[in-house]
C-alpha positions in Angstrom: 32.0 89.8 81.3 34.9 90.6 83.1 37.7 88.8 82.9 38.5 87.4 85.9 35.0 86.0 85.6 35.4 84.8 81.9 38.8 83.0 83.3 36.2 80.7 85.8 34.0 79.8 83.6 36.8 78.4 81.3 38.1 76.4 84.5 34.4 75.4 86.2 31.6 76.0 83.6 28.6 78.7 83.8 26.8 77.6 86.6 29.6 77.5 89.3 32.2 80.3 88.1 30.6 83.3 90.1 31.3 82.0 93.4 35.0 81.6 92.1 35.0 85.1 90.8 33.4 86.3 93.8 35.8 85.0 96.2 38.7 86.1 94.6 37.6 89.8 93.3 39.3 91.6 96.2 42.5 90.7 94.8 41.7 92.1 91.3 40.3 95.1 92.6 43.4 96.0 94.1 44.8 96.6 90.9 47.4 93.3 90.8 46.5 91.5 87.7 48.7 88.2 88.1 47.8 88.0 92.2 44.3 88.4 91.2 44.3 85.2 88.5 46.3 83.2 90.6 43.9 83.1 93.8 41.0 82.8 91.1 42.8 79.8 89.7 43.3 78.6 93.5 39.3 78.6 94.2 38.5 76.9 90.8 40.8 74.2 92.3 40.1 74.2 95.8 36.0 74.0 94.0 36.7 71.5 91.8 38.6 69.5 94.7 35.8 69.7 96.9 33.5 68.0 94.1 32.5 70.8 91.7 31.7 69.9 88.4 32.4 66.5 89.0 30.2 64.9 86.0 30.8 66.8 82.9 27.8 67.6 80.6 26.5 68.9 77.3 24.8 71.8 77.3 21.6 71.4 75.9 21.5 73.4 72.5 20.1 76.9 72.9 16.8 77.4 70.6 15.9 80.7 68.9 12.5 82.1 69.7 11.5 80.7 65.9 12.1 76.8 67.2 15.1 77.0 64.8 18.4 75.6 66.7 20.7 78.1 68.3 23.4 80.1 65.9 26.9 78.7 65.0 28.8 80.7 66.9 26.6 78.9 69.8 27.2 75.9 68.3 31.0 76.0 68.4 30.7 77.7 71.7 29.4 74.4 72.7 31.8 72.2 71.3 35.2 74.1 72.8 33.5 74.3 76.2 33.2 70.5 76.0 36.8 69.6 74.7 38.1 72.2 77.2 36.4 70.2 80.1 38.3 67.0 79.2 41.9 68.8 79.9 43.8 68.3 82.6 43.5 71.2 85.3 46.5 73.0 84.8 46.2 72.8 80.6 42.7 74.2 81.2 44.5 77.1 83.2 47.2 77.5 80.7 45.0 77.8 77.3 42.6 80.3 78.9 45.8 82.6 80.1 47.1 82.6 77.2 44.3 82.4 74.4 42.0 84.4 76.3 43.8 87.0 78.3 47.3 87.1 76.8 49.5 86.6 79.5 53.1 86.3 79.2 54.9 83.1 80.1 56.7 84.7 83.1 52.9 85.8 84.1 51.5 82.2 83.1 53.8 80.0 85.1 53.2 82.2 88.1 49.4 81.5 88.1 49.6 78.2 87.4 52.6 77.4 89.8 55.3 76.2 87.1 58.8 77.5 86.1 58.6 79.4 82.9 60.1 77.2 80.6 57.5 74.3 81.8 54.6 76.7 80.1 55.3 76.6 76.1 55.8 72.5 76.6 52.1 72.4 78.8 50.6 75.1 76.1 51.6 72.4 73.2 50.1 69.7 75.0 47.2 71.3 76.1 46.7 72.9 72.1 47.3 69.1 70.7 44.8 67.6 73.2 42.0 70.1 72.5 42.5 69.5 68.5 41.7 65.8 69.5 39.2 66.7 71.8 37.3 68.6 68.8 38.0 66.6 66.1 37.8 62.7 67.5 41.2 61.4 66.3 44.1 60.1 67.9 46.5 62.3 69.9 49.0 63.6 67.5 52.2 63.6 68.8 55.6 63.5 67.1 57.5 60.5 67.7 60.4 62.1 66.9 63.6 62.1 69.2 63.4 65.7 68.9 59.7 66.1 69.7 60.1 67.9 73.0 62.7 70.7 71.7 60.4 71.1 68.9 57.2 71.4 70.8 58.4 73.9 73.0 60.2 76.0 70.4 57.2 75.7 68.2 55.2 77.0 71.1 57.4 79.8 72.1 57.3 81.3 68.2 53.6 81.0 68.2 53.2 82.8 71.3 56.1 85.6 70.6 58.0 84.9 73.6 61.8 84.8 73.2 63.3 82.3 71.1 67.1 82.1 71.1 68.8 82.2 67.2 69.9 78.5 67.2 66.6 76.6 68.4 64.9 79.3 65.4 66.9 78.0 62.4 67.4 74.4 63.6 63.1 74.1 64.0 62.6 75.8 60.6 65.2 73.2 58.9 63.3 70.7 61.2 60.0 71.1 60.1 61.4 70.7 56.6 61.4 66.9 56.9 60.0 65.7 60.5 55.9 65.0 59.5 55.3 64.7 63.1 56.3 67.7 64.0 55.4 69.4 61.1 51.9 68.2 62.0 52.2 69.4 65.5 53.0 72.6 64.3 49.7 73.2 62.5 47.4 71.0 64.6 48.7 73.8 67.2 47.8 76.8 65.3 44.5 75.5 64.5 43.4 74.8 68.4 44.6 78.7 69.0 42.2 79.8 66.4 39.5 77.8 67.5 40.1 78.5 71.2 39.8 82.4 70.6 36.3 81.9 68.7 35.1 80.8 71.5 33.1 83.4 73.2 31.7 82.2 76.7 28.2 84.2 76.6 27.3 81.8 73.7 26.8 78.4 75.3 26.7 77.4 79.0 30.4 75.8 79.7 30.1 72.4 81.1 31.1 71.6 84.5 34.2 69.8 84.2 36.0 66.5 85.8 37.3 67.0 88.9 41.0 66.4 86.7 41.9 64.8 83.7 45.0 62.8 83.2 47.8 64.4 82.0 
């Protein structure tokens, strides 16, 4: 699966990410990387605004030719597809340029329209809500008056992008005693890790809401 393919079916589920892809090949073809992601995130809007994906659904669980129920890995498949759909458009966009295809913040906010220093604060956001979205519990966010320096700083370390020498030791003498944030912190490793397991030819994406709230 190529990946400007695998990028629409994060954003629109299975069924309607090859028109997307389709529509917005030419671009990719010619060899631009970041033009060719942006007009494919463009269509997965323009798609989802003209009604796409407007009831999100389970997939039905895939069974083996034994009648046993479909693999883990299919399983989990499942489960991220459906706490992805339940993001807002542009966290949906984020995770899936990040986690799936690597992209640079410089690279991100150009795709998804935003400065650069707007992507590591959407990326912790988008990390926190899928952890809820898999695991059923309140959203954990720091209540801290310190929360948003710390969720972008923790973002920016966990991503490798730049992070200037004063916001690095005051976040590690941070952590040291702010539970929120030191929750933050690993809630947002954990949705990384489970983000990248997900493999998109196990389990059908759902179609997702047209947008979530942010």
């Amino acid at each position: 699966m190529d990946e400007l393919h695998g990028f629409c079916v994060r954003m629109l589920g299975q069924g309607e990410a090859a028109d997307a892809a389709q529509r917005t090949g030419r671009d990719a073809a010619q060899g631009d990387r970041v033009r060719g992601l942006a007009a494919a995130a463009l269509a997965c809007r323009e798609q989802l605004s003209g009604g796409a994906g407007e009831a999100a659904a389970e997939s039905e669980p895939r069974v083996a030719a034994d009648g046993e129920p479909g693999t883990l890995a299919e399983a989990v498949a499942r489960e991220l597809a459906h706490a992805t759909a339940q993001l807002p458009e542009r966290q949906r966009e984020a995770l899936a340029l990040r986690e799936l295809l690597g992209l640079s913040y410089g690279e991100i906010g150009t795709v998804v329209e935003l400065d650069p220093s707007a992507v590591g604060p959407l990326l912790a956001r988008a990390r926190l809500r899928l952890r809820v979205g898999l695991r059923g519990e309140g959203v954990p966010m720091p209540s801290c008056d310190e929360r948003e320096r710390a969720l972008r700083t923790i973002a920016r370390r966990q991503d490798g992008e730049p992070v200037n020498e004063a916001d690095e030791d005051w976040l590690i003498e941070h952590l040291g005693h702010c539970v929120g944030c030191a929750r933050a912190h690993s809630t947002m490793l954990e949705a990384s890790a489970c983000y990248r397991a997900w493999r998109v030819d196990e389990a059908q994406a759902p179609p997702v809401v047209a947008d979530a709230p942010s």
